[in-house]
PDB file of N, CA, C and O in Angstrom:
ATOM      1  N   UNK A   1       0.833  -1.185   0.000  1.00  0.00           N
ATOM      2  CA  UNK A   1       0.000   0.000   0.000  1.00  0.00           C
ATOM      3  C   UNK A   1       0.872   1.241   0.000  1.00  0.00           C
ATOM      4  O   UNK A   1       1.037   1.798   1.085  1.00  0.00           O
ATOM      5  N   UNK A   2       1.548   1.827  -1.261  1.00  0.00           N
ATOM      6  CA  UNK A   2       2.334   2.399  -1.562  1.00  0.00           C
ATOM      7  C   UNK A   2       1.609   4.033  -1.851  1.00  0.00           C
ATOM      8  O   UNK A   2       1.861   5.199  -1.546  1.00  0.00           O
ATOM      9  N   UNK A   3       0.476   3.199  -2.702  1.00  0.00           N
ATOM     10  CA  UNK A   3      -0.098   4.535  -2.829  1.00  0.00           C
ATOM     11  C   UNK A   3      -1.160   5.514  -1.658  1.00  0.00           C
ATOM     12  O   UNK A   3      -1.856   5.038  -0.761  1.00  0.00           O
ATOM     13  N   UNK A   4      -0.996   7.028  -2.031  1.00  0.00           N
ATOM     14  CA  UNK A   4      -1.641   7.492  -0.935  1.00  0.00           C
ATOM     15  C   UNK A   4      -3.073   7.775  -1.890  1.00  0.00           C
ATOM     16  O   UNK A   4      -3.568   8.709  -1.259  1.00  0.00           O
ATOM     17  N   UNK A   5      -3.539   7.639  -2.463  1.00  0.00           N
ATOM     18  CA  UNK A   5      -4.838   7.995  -2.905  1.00  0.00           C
ATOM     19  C   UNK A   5      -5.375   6.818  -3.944  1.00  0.00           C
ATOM     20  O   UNK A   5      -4.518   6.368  -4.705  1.00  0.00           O
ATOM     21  N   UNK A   6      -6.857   6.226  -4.054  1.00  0.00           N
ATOM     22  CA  UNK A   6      -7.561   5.418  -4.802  1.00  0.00           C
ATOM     23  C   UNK A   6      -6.994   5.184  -6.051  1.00  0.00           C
ATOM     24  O   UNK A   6      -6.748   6.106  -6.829  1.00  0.00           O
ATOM     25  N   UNK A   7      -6.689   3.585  -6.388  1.00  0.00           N
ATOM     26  CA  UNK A   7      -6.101   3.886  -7.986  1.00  0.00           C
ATOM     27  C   UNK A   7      -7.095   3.765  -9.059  1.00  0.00           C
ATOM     28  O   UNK A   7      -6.751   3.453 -10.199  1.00  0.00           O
ATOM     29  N   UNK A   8      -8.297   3.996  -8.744  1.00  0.00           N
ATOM     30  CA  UNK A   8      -9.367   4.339  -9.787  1.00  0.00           C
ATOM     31  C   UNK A   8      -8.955   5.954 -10.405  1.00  0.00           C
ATOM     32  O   UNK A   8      -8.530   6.811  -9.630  1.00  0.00           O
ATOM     33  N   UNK A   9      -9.145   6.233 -11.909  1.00  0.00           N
ATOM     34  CA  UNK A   9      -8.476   6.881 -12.149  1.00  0.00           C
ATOM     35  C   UNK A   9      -9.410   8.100 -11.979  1.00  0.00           C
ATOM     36  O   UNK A   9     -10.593   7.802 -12.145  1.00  0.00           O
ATOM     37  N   UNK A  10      -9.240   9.041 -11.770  1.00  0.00           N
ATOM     38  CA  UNK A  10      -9.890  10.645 -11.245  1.00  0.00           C
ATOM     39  C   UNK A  10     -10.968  10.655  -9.514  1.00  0.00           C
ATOM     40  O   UNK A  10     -11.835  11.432  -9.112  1.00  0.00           O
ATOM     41  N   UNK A  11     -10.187   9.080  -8.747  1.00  0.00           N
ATOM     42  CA  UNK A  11     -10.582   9.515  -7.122  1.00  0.00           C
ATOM     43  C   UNK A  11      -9.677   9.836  -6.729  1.00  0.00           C
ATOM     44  O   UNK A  11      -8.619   9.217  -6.836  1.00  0.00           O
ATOM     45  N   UNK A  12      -9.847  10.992  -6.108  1.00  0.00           N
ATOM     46  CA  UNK A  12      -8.785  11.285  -4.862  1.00  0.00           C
ATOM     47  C   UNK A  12      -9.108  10.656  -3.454  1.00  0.00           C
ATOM     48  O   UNK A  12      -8.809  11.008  -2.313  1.00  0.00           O
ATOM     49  N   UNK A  13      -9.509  10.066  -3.733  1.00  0.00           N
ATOM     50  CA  UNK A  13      -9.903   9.337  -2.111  1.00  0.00           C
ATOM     51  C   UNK A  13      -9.182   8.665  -1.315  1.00  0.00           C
ATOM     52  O   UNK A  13      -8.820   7.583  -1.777  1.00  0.00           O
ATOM     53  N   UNK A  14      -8.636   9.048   0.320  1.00  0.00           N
ATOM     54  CA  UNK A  14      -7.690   8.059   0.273  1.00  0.00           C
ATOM     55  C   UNK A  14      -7.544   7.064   0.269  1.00  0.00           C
ATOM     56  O   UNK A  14      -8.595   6.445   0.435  1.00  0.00           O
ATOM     57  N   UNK A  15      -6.432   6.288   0.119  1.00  0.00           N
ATOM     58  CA  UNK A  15      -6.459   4.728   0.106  1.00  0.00           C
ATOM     59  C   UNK A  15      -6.750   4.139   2.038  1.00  0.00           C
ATOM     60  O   UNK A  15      -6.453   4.556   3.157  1.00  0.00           O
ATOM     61  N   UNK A  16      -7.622   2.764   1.327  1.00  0.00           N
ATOM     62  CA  UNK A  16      -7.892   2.238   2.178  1.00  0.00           C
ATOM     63  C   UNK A  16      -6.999   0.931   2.631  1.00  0.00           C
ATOM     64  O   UNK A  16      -6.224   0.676   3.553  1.00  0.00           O
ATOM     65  N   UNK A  17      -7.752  -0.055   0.992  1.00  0.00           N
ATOM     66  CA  UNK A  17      -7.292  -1.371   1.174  1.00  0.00           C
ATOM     67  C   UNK A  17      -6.441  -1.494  -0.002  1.00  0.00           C
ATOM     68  O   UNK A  17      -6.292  -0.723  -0.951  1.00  0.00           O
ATOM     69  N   UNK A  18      -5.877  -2.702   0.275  1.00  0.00           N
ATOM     70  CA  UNK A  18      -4.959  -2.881  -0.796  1.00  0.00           C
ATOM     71  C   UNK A  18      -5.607  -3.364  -1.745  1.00  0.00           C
ATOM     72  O   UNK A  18      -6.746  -3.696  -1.415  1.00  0.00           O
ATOM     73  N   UNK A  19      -5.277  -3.587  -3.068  1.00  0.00           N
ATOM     74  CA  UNK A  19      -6.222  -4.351  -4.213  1.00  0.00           C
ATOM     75  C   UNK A  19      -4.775  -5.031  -5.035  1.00  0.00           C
ATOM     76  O   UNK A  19      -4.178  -4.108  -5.589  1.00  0.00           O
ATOM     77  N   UNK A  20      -4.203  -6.138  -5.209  1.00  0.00           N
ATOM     78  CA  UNK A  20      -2.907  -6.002  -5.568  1.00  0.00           C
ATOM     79  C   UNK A  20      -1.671  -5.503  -4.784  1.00  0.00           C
ATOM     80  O   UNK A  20      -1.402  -5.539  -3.584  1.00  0.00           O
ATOM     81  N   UNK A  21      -0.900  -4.946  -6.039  1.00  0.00           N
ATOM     82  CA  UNK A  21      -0.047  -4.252  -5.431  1.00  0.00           C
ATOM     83  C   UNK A  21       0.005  -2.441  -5.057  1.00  0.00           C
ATOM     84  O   UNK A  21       0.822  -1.643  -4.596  1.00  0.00           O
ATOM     85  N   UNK A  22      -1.575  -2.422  -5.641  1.00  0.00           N
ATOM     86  CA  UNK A  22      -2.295  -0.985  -5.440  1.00  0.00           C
ATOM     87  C   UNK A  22      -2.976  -0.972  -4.269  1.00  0.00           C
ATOM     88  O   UNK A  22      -2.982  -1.935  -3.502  1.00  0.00           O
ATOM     89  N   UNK A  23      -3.728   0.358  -4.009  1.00  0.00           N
ATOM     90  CA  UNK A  23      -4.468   0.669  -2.888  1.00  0.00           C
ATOM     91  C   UNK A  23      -5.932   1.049  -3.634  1.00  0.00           C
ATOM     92  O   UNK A  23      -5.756   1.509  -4.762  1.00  0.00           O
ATOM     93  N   UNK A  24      -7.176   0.957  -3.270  1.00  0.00           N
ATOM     94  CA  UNK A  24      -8.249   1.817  -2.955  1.00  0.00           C
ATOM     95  C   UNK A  24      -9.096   2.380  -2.230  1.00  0.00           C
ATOM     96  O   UNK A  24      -8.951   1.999  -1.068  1.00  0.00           O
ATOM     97  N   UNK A  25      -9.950   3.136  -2.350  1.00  0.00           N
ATOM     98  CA  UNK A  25     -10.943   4.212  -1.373  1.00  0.00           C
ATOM     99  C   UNK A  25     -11.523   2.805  -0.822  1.00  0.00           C
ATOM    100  O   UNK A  25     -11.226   1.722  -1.326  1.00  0.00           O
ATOM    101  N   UNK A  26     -12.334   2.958   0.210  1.00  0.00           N
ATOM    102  CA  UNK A  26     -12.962   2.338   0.891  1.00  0.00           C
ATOM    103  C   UNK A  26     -14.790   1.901   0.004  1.00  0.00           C
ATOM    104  O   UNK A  26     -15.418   0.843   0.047  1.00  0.00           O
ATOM    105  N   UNK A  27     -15.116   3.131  -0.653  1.00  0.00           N
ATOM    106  CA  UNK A  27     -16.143   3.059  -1.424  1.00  0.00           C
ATOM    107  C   UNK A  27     -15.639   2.019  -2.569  1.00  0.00           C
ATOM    108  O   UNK A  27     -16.509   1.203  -2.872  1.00  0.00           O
ATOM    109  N   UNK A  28     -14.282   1.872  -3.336  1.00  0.00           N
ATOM    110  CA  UNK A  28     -14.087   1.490  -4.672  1.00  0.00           C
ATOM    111  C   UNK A  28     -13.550  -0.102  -3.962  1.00  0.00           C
ATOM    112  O   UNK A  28     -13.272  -0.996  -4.761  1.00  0.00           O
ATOM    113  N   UNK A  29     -13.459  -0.308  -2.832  1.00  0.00           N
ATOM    114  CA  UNK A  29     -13.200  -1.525  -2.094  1.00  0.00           C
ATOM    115  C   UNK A  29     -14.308  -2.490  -1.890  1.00  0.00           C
ATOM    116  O   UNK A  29     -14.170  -3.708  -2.004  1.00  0.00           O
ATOM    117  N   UNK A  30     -15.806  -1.670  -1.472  1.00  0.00           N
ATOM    118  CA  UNK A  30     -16.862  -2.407  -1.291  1.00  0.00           C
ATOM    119  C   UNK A  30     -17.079  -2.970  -2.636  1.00  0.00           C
ATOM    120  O   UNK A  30     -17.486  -4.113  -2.846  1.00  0.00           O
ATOM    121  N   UNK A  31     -16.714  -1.898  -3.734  1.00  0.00           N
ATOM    122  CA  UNK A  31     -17.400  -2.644  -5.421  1.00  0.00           C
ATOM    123  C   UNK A  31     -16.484  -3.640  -5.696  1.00  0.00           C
ATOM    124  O   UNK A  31     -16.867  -4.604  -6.358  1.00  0.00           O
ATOM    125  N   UNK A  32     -15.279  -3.576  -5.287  1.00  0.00           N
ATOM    126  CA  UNK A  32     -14.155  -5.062  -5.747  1.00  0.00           C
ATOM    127  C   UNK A  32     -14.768  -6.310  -5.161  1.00  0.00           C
ATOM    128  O   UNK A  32     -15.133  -7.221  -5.904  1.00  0.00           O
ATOM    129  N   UNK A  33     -14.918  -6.392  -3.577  1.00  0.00           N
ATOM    130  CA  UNK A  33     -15.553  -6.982  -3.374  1.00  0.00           C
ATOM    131  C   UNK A  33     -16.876  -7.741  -3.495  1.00  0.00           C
ATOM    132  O   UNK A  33     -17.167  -8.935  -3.423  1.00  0.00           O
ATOM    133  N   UNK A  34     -17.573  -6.616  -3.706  1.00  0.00           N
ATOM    134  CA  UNK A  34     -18.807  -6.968  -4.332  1.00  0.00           C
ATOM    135  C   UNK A  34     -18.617  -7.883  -6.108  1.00  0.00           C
ATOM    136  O   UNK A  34     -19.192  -8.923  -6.427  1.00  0.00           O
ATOM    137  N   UNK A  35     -17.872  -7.256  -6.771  1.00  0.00           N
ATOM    138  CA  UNK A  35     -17.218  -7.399  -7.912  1.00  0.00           C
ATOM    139  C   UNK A  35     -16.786  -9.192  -8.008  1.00  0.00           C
ATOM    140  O   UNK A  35     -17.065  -9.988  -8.905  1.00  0.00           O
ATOM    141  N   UNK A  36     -16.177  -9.370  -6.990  1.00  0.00           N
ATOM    142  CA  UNK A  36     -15.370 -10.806  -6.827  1.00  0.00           C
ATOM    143  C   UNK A  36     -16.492 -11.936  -6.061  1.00  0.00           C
ATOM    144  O   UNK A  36     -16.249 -13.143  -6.053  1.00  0.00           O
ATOM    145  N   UNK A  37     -17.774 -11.331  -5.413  1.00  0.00           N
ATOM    146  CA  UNK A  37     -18.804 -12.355  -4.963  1.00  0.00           C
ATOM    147  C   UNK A  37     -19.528 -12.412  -6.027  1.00  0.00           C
ATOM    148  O   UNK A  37     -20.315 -13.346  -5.872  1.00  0.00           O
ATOM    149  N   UNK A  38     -19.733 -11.760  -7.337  1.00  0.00           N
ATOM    150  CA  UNK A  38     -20.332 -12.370  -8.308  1.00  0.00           C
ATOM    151  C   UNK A  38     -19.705 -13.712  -8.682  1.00  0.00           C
ATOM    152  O   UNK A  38     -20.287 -14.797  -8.658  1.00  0.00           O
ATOM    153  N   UNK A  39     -17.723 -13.360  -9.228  1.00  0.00           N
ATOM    154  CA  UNK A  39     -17.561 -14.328  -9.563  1.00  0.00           C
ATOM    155  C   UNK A  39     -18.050 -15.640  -9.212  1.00  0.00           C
ATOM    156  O   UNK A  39     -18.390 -16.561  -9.955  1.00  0.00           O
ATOM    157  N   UNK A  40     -18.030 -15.577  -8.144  1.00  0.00           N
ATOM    158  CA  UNK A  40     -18.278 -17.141  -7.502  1.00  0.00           C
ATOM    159  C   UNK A  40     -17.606 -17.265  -5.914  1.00  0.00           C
ATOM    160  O   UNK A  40     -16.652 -16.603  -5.506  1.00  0.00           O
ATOM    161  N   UNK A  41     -18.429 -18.370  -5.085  1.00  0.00           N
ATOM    162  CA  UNK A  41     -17.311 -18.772  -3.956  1.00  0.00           C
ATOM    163  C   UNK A  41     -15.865 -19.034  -4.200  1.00  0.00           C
ATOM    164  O   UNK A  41     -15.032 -18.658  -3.376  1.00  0.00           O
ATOM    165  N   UNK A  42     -15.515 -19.674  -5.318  1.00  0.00           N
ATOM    166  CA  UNK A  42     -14.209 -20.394  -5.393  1.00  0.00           C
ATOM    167  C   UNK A  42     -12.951 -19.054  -5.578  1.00  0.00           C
ATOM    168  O   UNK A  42     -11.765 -19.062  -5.245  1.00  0.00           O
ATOM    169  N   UNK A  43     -13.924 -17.773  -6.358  1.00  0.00           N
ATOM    170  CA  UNK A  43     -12.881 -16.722  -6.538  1.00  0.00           C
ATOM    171  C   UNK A  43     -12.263 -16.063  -5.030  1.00  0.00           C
ATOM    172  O   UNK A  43     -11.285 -15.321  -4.940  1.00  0.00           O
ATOM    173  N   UNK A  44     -12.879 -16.418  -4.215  1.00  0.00           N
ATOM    174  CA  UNK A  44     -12.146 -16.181  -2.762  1.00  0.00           C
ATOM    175  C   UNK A  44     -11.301 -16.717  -2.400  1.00  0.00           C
ATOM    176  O   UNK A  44     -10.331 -16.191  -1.856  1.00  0.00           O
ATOM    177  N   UNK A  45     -11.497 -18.290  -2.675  1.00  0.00           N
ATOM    178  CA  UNK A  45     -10.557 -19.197  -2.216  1.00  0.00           C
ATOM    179  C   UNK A  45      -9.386 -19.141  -3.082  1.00  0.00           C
ATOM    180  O   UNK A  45      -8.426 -19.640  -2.494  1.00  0.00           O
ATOM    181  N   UNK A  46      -9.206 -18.892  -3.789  1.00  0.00           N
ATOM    182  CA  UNK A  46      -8.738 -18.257  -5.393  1.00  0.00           C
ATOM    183  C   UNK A  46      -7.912 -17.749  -5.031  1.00  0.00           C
ATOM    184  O   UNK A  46      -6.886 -18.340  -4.692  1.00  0.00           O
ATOM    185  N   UNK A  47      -8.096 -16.167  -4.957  1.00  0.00           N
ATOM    186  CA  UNK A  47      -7.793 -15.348  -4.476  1.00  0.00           C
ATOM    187  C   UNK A  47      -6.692 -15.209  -3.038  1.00  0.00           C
ATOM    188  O   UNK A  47      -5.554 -14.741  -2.999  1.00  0.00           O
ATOM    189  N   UNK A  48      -7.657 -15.899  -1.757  1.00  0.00           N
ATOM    190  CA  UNK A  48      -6.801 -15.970  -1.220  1.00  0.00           C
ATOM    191  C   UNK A  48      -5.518 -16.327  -1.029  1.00  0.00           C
ATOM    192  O   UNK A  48      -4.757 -15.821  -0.205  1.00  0.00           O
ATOM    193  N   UNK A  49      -5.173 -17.543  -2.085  1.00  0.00           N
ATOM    194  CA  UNK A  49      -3.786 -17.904  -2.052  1.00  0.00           C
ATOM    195  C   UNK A  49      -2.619 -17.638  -3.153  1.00  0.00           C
ATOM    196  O   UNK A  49      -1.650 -18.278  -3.562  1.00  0.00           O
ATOM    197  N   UNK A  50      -3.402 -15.931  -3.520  1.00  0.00           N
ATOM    198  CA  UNK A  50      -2.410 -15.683  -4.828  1.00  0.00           C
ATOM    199  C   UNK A  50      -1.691 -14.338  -3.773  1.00  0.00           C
ATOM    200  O   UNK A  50      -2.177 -13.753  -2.805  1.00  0.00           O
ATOM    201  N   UNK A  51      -0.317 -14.189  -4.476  1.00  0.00           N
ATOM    202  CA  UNK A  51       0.396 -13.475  -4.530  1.00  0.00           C
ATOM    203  C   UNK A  51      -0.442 -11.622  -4.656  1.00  0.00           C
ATOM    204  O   UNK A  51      -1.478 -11.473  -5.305  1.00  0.00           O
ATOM    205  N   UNK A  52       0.117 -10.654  -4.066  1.00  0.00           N
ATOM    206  CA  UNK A  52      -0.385  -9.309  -4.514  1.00  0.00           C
ATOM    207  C   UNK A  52      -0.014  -9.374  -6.002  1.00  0.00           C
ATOM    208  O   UNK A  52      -0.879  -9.232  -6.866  1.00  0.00           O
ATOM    209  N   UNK A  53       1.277  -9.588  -6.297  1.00  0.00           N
ATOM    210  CA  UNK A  53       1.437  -9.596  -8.243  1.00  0.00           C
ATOM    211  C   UNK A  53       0.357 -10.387  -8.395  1.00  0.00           C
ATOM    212  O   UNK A  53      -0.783  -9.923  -8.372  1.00  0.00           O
ATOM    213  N   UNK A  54       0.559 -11.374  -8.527  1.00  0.00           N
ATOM    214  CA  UNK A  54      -0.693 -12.117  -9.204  1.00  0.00           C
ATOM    215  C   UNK A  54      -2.351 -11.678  -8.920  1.00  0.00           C
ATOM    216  O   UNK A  54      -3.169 -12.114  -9.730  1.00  0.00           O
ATOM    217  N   UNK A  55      -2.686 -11.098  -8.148  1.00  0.00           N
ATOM    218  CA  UNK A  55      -3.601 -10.516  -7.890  1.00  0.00           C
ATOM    219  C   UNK A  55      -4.308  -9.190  -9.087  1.00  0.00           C
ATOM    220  O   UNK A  55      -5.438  -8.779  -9.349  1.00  0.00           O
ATOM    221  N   UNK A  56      -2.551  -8.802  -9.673  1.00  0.00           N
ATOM    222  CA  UNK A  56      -2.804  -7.382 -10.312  1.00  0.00           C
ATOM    223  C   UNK A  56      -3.537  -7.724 -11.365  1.00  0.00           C
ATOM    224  O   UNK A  56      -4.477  -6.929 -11.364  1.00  0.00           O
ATOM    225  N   UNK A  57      -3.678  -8.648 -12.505  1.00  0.00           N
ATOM    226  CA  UNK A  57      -4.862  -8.782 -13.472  1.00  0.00           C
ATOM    227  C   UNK A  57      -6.582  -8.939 -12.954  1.00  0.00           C
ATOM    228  O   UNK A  57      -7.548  -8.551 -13.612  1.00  0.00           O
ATOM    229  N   UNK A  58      -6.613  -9.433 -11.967  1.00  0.00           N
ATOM    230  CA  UNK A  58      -7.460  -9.275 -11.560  1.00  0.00           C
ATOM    231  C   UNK A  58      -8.050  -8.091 -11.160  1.00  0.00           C
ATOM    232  O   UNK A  58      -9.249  -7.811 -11.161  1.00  0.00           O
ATOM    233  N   UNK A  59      -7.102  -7.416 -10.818  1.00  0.00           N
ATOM    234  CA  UNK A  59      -7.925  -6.371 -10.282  1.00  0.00           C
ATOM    235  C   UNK A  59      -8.141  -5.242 -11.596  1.00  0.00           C
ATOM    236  O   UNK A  59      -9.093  -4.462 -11.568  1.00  0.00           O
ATOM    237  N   UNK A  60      -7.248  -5.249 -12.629  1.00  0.00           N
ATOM    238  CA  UNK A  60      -7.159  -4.669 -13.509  1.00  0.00           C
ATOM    239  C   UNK A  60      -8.637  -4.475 -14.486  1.00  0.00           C
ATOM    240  O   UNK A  60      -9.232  -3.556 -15.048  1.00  0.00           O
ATOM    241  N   UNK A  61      -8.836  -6.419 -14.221  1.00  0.00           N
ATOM    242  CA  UNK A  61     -10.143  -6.774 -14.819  1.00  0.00           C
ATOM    243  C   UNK A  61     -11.382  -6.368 -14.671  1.00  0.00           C
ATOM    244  O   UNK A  61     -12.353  -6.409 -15.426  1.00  0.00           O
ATOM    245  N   UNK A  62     -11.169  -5.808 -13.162  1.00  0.00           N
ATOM    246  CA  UNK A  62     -12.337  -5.217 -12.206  1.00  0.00           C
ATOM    247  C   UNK A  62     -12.376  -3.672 -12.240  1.00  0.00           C
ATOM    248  O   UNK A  62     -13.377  -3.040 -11.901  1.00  0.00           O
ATOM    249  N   UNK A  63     -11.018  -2.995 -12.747  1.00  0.00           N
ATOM    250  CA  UNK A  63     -11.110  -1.703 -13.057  1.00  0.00           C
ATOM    251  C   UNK A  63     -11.706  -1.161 -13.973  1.00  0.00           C
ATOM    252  O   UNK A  63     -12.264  -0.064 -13.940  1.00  0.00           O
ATOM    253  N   UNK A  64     -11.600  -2.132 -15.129  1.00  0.00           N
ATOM    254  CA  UNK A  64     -11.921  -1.892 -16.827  1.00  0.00           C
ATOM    255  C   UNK A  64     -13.846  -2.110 -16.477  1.00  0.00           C
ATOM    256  O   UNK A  64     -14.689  -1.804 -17.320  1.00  0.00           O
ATOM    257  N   UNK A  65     -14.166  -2.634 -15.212  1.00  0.00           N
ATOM    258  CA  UNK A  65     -15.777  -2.136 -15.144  1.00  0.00           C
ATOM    259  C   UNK A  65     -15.702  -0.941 -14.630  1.00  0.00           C
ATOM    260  O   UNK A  65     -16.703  -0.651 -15.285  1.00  0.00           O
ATOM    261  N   UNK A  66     -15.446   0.113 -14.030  1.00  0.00           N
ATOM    262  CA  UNK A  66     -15.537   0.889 -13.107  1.00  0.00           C
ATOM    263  C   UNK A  66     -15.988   2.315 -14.165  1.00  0.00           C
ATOM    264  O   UNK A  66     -15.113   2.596 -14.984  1.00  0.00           O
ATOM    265  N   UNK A  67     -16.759   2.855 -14.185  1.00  0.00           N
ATOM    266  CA  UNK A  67     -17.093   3.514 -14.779  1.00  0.00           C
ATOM    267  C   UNK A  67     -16.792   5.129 -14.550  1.00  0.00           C
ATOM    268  O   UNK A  67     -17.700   5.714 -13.959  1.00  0.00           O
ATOM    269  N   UNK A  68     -16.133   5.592 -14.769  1.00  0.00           N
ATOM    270  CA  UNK A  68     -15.613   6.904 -14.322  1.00  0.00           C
ATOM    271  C   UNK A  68     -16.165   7.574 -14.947  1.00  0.00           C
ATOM    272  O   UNK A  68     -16.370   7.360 -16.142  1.00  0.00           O
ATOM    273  N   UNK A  69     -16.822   9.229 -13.914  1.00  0.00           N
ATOM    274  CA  UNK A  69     -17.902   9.693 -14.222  1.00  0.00           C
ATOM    275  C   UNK A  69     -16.804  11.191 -14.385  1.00  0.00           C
ATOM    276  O   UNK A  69     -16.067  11.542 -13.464  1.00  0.00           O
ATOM    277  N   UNK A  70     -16.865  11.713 -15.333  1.00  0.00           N
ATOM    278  CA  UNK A  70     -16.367  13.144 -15.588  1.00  0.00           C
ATOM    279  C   UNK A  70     -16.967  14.215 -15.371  1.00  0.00           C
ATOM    280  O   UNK A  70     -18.118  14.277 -15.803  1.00  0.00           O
ATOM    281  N   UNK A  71     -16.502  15.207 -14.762  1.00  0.00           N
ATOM    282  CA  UNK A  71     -16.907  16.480 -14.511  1.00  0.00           C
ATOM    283  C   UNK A  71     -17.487  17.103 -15.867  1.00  0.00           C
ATOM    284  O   UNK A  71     -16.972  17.239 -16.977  1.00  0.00           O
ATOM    285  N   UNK A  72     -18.565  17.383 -15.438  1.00  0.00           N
ATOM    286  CA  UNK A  72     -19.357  18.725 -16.733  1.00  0.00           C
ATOM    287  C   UNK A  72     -18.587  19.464 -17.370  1.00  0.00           C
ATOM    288  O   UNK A  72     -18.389  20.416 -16.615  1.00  0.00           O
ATOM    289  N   UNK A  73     -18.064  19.609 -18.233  1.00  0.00           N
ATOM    290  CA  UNK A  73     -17.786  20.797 -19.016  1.00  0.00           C
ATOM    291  C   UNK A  73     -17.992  22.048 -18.981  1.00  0.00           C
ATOM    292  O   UNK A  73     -18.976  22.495 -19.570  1.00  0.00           O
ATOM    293  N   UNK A  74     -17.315  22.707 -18.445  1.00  0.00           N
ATOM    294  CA  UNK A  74     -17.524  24.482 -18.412  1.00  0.00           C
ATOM    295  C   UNK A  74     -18.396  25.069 -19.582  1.00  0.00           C
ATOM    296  O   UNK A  74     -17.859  25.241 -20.677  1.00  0.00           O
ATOM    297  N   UNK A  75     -19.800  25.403 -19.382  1.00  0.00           N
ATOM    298  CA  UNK A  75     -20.695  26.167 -20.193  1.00  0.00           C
ATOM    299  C   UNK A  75     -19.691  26.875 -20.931  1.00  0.00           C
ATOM    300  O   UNK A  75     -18.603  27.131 -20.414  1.00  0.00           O
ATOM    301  N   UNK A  76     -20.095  27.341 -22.573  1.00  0.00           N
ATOM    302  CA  UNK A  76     -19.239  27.968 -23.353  1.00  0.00           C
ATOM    303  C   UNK A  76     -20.483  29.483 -23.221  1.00  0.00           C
ATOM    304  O   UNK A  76     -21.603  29.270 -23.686  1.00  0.00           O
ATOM    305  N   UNK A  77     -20.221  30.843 -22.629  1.00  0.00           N
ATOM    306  CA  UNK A  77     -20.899  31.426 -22.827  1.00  0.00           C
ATOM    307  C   UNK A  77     -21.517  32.051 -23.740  1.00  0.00           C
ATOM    308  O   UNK A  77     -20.633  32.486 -24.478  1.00  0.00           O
ATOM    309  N   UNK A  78     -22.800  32.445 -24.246  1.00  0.00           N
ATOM    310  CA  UNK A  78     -22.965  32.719 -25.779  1.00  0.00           C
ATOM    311  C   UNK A  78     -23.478  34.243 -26.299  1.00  0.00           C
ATOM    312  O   UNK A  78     -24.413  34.940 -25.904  1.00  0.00           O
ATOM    313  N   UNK A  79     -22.458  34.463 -27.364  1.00  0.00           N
ATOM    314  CA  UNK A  79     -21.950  35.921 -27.284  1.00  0.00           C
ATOM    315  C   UNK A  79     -22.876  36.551 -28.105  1.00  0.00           C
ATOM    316  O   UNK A  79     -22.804  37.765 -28.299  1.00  0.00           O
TER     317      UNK A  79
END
């Protein structure tokens, strides 16, 4: 847990848990989790006995759902 802020890309939130060899917010932690009880029971057991490297595709897999929501665009005022 190297990093100081969520490695979802545009949270600043701080890091909580580890995910890998990354960290995330506590909010982007409940969705991994949540994320990995779809897979199945066995992805726990899975899971539990992998390496943080080995962990990192996984979590990568779980990022590429994460839907990052962008700030509005500054109104262009009209002249």
């Amino acid at each position: 847990m190297h990093d100081l802020t969520c490695l979802i890309q545009s949270c600043q939130t701080k890091a909580y848990a580890p995910a890998g060899t990354h960290s995330v917010c506590r909010a982007h932690f409940l969705s991994y989790l949540t994320w990995r009880r779809r897979k199945g029971p066995q992805m726990f057991i899975k899971y539990a006995g992998m390496t943080m490297e080995e962990r990192d595709p996984l979590v990568a897999e779980w990022a590429n759902t994460i839907r990052v929501e962008e700030a509005p665009a500054a109104s262009v005022p009209k002249a």
